[in-house]
N, CA, C and O of each residue as an XYZ file, in Angstrom:
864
protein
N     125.022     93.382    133.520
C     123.954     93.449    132.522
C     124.116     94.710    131.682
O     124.075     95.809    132.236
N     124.335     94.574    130.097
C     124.514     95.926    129.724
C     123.164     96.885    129.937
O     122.219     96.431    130.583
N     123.122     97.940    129.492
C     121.829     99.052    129.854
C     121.046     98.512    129.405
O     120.139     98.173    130.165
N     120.938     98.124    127.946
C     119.586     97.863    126.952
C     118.830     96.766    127.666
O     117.599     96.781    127.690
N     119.437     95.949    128.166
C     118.669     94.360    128.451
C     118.120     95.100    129.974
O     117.855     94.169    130.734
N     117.908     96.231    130.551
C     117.578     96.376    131.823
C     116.377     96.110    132.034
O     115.701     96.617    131.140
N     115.657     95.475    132.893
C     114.515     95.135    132.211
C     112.871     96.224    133.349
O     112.621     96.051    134.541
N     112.439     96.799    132.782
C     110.723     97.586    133.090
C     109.408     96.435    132.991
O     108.727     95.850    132.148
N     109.544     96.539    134.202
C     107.900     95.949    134.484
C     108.336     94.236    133.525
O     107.664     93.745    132.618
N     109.571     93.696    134.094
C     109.613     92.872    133.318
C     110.364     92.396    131.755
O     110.920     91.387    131.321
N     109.993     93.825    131.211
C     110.377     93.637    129.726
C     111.886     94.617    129.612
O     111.915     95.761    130.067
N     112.999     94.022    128.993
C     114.018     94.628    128.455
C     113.806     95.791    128.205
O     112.632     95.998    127.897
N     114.728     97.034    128.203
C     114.196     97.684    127.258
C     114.405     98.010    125.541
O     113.917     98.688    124.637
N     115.471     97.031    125.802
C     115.543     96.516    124.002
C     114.205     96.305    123.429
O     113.722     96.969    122.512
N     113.401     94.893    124.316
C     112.302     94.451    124.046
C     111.343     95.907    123.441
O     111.125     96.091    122.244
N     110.989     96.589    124.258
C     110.048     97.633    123.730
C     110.830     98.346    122.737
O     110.517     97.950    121.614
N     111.496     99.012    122.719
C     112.234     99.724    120.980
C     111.631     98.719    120.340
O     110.639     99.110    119.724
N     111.922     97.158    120.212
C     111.944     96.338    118.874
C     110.614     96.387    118.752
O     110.237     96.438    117.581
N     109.299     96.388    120.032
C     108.097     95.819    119.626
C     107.730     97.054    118.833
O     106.906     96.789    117.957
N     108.129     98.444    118.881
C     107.926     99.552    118.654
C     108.190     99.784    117.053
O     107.474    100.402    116.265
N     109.459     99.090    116.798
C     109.887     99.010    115.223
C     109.320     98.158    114.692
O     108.916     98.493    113.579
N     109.027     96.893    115.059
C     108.658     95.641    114.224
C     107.166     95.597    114.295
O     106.755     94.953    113.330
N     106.073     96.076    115.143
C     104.947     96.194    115.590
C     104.246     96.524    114.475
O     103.353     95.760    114.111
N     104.511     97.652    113.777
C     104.016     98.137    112.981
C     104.780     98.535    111.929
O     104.671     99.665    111.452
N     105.773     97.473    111.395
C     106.146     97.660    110.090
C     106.922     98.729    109.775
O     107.178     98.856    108.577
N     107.453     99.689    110.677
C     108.126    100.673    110.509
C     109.597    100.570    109.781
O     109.974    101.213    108.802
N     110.021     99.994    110.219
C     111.304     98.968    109.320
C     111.415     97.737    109.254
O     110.915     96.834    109.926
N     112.429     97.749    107.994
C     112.427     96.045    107.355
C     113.196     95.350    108.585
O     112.873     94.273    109.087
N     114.545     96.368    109.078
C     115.865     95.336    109.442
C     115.670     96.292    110.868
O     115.133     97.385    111.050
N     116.240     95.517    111.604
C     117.428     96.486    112.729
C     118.754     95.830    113.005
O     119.015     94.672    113.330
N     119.832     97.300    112.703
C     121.218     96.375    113.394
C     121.191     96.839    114.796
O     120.973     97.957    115.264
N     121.451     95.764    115.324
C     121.826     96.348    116.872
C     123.510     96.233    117.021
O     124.125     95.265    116.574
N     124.195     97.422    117.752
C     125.371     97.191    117.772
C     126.171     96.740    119.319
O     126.220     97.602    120.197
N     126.507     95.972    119.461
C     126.950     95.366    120.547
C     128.702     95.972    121.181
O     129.493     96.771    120.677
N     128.757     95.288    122.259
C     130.168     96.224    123.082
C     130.038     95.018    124.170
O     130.292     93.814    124.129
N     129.463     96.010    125.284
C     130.096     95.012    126.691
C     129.077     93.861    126.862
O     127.876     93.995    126.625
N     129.510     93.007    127.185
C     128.894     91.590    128.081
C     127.602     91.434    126.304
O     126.378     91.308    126.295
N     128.399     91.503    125.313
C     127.580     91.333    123.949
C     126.795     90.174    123.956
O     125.664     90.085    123.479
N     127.584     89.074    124.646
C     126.416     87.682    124.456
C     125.502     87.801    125.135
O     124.535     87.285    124.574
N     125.235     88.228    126.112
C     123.945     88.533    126.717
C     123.093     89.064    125.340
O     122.248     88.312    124.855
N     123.291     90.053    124.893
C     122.393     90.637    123.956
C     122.260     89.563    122.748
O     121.180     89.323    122.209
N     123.695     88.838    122.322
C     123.444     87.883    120.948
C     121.875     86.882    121.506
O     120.930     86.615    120.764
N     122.019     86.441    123.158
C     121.286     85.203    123.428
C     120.015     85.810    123.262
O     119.094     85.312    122.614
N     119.972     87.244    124.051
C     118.526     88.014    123.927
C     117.813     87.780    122.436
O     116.778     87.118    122.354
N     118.536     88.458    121.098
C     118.414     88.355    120.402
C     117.877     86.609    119.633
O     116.984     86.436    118.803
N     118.337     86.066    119.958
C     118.364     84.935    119.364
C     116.874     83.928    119.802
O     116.255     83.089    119.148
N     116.673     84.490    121.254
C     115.711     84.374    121.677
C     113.956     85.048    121.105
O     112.785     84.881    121.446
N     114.460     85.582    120.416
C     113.445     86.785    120.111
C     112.429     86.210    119.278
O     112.566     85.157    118.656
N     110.706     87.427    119.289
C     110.013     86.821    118.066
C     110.826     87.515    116.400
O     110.658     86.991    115.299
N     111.415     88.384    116.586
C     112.087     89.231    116.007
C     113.000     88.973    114.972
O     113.160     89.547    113.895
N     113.771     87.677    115.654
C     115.265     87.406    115.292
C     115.415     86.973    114.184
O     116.546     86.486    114.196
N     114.882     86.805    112.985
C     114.909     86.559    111.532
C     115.401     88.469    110.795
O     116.133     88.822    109.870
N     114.582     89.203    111.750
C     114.804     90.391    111.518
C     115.507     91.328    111.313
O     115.410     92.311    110.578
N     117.014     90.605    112.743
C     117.386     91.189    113.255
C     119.111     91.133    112.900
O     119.577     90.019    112.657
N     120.001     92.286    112.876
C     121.353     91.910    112.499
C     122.032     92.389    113.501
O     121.561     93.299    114.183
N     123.061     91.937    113.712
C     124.236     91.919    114.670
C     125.529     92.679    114.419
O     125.807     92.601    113.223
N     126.611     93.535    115.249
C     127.305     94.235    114.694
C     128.121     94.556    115.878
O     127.812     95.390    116.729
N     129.529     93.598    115.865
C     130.218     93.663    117.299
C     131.205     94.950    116.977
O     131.677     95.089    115.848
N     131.440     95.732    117.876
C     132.661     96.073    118.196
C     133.582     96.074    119.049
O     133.212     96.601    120.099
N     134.794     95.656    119.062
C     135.600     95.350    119.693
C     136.061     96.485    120.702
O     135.982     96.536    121.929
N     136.555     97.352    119.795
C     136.464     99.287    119.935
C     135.732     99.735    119.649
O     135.332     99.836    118.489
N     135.184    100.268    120.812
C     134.179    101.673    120.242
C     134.409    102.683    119.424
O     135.073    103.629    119.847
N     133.893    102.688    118.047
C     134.016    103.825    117.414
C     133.369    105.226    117.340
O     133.572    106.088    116.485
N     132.355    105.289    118.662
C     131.419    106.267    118.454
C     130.500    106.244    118.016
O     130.354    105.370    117.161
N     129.495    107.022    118.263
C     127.814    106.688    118.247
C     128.069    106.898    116.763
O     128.108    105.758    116.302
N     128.262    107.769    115.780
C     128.660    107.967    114.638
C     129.838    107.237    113.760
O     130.006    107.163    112.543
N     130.268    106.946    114.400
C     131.577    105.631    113.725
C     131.187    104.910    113.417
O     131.370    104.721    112.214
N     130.194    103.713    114.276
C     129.347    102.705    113.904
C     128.178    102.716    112.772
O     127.550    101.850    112.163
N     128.209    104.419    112.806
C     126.777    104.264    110.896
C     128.102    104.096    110.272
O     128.146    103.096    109.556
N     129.121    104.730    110.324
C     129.908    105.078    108.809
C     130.611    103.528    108.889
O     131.220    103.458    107.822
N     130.822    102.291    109.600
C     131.072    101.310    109.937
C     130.155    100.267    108.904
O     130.489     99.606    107.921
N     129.369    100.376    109.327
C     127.823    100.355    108.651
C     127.080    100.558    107.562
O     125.922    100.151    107.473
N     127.740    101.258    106.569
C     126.925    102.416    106.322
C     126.389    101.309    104.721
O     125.390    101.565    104.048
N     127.199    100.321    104.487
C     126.758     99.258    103.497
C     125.325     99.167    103.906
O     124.440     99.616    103.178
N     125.075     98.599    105.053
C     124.008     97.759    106.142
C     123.198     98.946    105.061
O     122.801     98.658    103.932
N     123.081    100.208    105.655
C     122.107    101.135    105.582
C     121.461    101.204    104.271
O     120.301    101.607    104.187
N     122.373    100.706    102.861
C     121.730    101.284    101.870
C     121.027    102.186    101.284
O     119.911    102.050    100.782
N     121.796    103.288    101.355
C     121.208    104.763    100.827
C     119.900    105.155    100.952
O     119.417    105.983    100.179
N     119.031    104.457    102.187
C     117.711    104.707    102.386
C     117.557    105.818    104.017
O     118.337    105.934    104.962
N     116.522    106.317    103.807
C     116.489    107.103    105.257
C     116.435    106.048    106.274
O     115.686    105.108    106.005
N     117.221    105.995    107.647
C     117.103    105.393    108.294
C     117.051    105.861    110.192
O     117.567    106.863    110.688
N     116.687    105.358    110.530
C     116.530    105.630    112.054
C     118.122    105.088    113.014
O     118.950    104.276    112.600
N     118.150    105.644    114.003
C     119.274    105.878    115.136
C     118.833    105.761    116.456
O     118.004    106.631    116.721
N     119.045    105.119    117.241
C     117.840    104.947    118.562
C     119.146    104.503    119.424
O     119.852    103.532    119.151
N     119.346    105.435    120.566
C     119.579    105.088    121.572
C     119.423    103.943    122.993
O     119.366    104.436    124.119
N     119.380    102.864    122.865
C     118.621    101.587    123.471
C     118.625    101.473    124.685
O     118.078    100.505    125.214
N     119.328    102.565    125.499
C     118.872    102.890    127.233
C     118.518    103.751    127.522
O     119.022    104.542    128.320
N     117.369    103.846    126.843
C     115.989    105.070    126.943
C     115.040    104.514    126.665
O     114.913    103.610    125.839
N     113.720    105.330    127.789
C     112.295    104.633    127.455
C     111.508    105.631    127.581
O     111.519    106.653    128.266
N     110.548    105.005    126.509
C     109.366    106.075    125.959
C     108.486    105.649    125.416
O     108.773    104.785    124.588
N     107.085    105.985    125.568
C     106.717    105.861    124.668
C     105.889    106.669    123.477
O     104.705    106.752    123.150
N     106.947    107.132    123.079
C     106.484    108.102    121.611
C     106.207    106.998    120.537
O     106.560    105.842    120.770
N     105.614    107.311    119.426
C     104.966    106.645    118.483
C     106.015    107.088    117.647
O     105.933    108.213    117.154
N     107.261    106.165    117.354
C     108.315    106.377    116.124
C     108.088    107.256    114.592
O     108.678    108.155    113.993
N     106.708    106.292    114.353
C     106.062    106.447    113.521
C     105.987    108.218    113.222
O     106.515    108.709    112.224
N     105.576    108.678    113.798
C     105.162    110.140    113.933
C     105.916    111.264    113.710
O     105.542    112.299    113.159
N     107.647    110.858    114.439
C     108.985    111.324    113.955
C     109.026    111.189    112.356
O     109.197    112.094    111.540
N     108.812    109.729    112.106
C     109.130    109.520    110.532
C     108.717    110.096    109.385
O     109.285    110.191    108.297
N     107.241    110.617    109.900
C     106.427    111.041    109.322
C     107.202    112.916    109.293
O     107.830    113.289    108.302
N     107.063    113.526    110.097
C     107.645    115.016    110.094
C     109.435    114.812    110.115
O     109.990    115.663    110.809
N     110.158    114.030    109.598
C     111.472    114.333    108.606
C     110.683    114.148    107.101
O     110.819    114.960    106.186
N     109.971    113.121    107.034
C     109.330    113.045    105.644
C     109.227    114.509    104.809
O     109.882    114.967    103.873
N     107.853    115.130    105.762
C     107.067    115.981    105.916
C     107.926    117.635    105.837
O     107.397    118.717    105.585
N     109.483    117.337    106.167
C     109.924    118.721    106.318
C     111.250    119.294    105.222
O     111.986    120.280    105.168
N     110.904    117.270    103.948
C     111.309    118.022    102.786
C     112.846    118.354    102.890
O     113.335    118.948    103.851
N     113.596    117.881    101.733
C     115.013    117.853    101.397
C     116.194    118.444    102.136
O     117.267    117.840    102.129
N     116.005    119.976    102.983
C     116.964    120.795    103.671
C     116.370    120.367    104.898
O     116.761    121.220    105.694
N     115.635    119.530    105.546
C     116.302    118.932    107.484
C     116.769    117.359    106.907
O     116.230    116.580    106.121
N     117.825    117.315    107.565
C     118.627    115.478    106.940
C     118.504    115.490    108.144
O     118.325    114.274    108.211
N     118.430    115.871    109.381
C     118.162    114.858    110.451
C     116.904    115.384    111.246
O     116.761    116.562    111.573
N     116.323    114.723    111.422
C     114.912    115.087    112.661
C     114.899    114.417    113.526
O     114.642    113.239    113.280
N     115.164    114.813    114.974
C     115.275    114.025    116.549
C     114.184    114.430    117.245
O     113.517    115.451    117.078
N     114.023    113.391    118.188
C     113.181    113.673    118.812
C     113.477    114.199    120.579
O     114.186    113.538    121.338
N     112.897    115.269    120.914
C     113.273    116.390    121.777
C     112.096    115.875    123.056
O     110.913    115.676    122.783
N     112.502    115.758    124.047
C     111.667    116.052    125.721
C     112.365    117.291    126.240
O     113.329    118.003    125.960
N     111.221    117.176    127.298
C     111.645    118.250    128.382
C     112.283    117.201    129.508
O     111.814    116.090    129.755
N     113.466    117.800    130.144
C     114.386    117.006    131.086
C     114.206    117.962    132.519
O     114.221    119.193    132.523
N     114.000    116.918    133.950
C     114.360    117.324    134.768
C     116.067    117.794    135.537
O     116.496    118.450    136.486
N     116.646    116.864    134.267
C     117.965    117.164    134.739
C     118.609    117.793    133.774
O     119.542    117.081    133.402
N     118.537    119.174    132.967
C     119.658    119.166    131.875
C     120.488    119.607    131.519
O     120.795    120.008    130.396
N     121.208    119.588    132.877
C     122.758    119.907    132.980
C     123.089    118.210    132.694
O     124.142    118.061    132.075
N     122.468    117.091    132.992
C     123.383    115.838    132.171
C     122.489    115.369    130.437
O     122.317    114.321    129.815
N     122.147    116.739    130.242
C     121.522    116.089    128.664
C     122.179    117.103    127.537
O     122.998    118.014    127.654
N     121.675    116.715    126.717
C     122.243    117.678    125.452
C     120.766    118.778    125.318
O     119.628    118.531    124.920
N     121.350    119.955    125.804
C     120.082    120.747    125.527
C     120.410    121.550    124.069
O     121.495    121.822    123.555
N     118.826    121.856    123.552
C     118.536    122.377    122.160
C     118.237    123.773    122.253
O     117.730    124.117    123.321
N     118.390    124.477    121.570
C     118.023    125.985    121.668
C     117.444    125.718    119.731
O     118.122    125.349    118.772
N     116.025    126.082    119.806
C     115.005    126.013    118.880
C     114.936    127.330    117.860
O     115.505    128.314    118.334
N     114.457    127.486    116.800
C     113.769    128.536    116.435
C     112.562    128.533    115.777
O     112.255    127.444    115.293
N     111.767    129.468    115.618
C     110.255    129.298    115.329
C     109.626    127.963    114.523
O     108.512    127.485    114.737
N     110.499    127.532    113.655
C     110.245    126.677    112.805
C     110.759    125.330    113.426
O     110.781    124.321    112.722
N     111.212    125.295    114.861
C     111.599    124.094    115.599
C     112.903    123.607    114.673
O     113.354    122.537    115.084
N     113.577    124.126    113.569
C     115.258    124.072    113.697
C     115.974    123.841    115.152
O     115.632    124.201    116.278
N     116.812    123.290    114.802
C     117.959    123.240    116.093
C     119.253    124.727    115.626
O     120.147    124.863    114.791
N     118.725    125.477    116.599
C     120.113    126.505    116.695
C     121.210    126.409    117.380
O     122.281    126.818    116.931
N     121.103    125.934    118.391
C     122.457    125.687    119.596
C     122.208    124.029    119.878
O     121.234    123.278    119.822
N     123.248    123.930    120.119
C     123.336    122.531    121.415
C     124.380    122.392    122.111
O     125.514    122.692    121.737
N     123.938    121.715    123.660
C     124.644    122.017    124.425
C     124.978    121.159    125.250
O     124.498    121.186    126.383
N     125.820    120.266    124.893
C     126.192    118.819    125.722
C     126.473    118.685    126.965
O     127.665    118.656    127.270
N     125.781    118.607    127.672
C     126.315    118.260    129.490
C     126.570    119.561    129.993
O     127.601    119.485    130.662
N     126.099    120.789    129.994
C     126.657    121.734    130.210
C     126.612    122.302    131.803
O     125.769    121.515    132.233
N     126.877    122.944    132.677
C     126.921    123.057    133.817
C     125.136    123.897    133.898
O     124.248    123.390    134.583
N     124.947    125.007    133.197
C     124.018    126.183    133.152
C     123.387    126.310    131.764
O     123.250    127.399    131.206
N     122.920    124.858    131.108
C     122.469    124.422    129.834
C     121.166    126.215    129.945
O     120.591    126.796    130.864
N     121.272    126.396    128.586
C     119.512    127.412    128.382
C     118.445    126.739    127.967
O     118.268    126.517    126.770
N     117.720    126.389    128.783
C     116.358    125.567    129.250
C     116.705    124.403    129.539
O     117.790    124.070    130.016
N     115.580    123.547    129.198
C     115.343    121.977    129.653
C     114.864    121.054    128.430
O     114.492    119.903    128.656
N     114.880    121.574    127.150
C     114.642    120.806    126.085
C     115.355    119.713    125.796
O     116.140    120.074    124.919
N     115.491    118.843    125.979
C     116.607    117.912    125.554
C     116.779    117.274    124.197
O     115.788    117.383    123.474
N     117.851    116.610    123.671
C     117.980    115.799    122.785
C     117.565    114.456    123.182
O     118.079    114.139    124.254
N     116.760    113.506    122.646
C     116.213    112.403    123.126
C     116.819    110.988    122.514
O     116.433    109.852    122.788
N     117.898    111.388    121.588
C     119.063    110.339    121.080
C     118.212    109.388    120.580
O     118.197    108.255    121.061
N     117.108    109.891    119.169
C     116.052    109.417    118.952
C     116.268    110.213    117.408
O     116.003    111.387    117.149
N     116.724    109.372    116.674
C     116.969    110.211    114.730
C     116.494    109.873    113.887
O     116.510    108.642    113.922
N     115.779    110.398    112.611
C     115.573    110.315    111.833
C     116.557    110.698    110.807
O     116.715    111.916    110.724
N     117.435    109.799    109.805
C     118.426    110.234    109.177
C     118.152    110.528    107.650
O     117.448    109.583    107.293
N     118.297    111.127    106.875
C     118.681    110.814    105.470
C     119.941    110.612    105.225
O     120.850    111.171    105.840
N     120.105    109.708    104.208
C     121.362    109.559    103.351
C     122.145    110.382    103.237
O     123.266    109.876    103.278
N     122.176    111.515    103.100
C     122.801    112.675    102.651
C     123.579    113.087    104.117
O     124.423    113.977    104.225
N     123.131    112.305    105.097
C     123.780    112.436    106.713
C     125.460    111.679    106.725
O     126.537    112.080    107.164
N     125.003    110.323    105.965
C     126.433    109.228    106.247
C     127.540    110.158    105.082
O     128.750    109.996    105.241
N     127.074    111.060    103.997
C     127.600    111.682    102.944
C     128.512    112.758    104.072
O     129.718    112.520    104.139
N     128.097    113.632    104.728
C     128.340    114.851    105.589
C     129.278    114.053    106.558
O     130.237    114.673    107.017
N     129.089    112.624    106.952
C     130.243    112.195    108.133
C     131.345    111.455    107.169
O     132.401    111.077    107.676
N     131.143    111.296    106.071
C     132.040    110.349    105.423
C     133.229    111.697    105.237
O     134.398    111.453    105.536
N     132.841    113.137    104.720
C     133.649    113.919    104.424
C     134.277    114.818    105.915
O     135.138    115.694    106.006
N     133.804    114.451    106.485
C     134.722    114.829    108.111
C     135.958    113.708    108.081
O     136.788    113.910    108.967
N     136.195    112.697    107.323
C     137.002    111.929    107.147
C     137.598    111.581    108.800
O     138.619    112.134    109.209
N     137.209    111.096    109.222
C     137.427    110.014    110.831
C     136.697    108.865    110.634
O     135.621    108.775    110.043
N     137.523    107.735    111.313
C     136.683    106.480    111.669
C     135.835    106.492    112.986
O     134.919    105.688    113.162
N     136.245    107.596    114.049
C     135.849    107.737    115.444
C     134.876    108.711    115.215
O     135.371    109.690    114.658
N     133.164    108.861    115.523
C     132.959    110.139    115.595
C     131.663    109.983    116.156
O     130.916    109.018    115.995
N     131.410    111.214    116.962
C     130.122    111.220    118.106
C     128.717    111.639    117.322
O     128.807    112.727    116.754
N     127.587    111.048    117.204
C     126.677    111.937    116.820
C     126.435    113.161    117.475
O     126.237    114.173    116.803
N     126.425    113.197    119.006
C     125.339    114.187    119.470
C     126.752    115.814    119.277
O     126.499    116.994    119.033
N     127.867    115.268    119.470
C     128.839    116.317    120.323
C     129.435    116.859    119.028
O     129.625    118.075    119.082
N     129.921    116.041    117.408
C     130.182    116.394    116.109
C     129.466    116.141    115.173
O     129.864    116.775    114.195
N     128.769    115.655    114.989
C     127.904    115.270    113.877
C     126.883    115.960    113.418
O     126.701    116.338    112.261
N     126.028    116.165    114.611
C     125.108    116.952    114.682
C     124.842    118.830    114.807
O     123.903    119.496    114.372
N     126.098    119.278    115.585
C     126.553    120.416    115.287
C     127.071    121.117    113.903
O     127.171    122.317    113.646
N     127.310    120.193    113.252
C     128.273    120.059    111.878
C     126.958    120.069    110.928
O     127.057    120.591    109.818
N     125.701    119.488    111.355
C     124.630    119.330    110.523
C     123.711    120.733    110.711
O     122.935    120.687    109.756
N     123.458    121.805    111.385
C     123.234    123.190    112.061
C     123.042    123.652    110.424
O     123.890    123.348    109.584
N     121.872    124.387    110.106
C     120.714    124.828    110.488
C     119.715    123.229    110.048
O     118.609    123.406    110.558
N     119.728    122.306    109.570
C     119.044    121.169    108.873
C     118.955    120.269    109.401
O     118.945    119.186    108.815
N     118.834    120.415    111.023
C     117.855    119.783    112.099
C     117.047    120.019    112.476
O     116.964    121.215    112.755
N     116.156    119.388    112.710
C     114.675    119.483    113.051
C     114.512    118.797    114.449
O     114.991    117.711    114.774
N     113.812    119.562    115.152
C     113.604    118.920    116.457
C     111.546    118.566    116.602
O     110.681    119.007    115.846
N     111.391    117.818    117.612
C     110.134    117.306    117.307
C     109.770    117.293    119.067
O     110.626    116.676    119.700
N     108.844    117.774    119.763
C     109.143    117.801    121.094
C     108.119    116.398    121.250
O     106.995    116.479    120.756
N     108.409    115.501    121.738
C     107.682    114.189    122.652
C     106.811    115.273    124.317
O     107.511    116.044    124.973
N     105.677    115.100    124.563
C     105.110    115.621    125.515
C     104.769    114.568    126.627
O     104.467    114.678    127.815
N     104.958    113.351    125.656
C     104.390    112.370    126.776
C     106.191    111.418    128.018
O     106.889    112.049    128.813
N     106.298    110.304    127.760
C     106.972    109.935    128.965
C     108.056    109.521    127.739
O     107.997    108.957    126.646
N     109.167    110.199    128.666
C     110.713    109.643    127.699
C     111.721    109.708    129.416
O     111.642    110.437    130.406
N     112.637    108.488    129.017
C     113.711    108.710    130.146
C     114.868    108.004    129.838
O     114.806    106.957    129.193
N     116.106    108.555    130.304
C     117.090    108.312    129.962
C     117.398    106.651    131.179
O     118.023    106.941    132.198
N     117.165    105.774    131.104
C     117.404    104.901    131.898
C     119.033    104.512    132.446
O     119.519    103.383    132.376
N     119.859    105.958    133.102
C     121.499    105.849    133.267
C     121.684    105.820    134.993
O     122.689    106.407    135.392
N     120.903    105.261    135.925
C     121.017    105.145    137.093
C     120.044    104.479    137.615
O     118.896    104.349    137.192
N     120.651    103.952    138.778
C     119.429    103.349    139.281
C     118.355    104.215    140.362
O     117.355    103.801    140.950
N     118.930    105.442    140.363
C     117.657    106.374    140.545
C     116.741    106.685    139.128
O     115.563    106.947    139.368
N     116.964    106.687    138.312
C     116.052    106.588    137.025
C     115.585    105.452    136.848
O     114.394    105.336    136.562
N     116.363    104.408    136.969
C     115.337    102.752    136.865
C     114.360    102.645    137.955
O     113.481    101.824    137.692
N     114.226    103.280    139.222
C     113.475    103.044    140.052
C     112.078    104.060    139.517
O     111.043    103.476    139.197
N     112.138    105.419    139.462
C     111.336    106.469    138.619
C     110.615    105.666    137.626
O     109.426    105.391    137.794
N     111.409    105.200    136.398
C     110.948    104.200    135.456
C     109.513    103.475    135.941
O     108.323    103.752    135.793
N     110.103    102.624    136.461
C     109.019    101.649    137.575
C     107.944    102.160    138.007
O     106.892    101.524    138.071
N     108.077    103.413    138.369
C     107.096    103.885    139.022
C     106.011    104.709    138.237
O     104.826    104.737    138.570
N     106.589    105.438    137.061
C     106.019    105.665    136.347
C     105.593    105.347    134.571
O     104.913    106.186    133.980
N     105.837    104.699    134.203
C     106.059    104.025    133.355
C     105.248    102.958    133.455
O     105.467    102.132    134.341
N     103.966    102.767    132.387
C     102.866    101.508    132.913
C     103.573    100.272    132.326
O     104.534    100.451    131.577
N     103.117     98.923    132.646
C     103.836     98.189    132.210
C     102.812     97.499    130.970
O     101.700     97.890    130.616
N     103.505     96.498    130.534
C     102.997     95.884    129.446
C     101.372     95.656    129.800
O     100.932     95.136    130.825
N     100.319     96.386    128.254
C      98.858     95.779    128.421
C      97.792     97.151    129.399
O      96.624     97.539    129.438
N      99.058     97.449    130.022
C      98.422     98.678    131.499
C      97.715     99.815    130.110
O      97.133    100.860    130.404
């Protein structure tokens, strides 16, 4: 089963991202980009209340979390667009991110959204400054400085696929080049309430346990 289709209290967690985007009008489209055991996700999809909505985008090879916008980057049409990691659960109000990249005006092109991690020697930790800029980051590091994490949760402008198009690669990572390369004109946004990286089945069990389910 790939990660996204894992399913909480029942529901995928594809399912919640989409009810989260489509719920309230937050965007027109979503591409979802596919890899392993993809028909599972085409059938998910197809199944959906969604699926008029929704676009599809195989890769054969992985090009990187960042390969796939510049892959893409037609899809996107020079509009600000969102980046969502789909084996993670939370529930932050998207909406609210969208609103403070809006809100923080031409010099931040990307605004992510930031938790605090119990584990973050396996996260990308942020080192902040007063104005919640991103100064450092620090991918997987053994002795990361704090517990802020990156929540693989973006708000993009246009002017982002411009900055990866001139790194000239077809392969390229958001969190590890992209985003370092983008330094001081990130914005971080801290989530206080429940975010989790769903990459074990000691975290899918946690999930479960804390994490209310649909209606709760």
């Amino acid at each position: 089963m790939p990660k996204c289709l894992v399913p909480i209290h029942g529901v995928p967690l594809m399912g919640y991202w989409l009810e989260a985007l489509f719920a309230g009008d937050l965007v027109d489209r979503v591409l979802i980009n596919t890899h392993y055991l993809a028909e599972q996700v085409e059938a998910y999809v197809a199944d959906s209340v969604w699926r008029d909505r929704i676009d599809l985008s195989h890769e054969e090879k992985l090009r990187g979390t960042g390969g796939t916008l510049l892959e893409n980057r037609a899809w996107l049409g020079g509009e600000p667009f969102l980046v969502i990691h789909a084996d993670n659960l939370t529930d932050a109000r998207l909406g609210v991110l969208a609103d403070a990249h809006q809100a923080a005006g031409p010099e931040v092109l990307l605004t992510l959204l930031a938790f605090r991690s119990e584990t973050p020697s396996q996260c990308g930790i942020l080192e902040l400054d007063k104005a919640c800029r991103v100064t450092g980051f620090h991918e997987k590091v053994a002795n990361p400085p704090g517990n802020l994490a990156n929540g693989a949760v973006y708000v993009c402008s246009p002017a982002v696929i411009d900055r990866m198009i001139a790194m000239d690669k077809l392969e390229l990572d958001l969190s590890t080049e992209v985003i370092p390369a983008l330094l001081p004109h990130v914005l971080a946004l801290e989530h206080r309430g429940f975010f989790m990286d769903i990459g074990s089945p000691e975290a899918l069990a946690l999930a479960h346990s804390r994490f209310p389910g649909p209606g709760e």
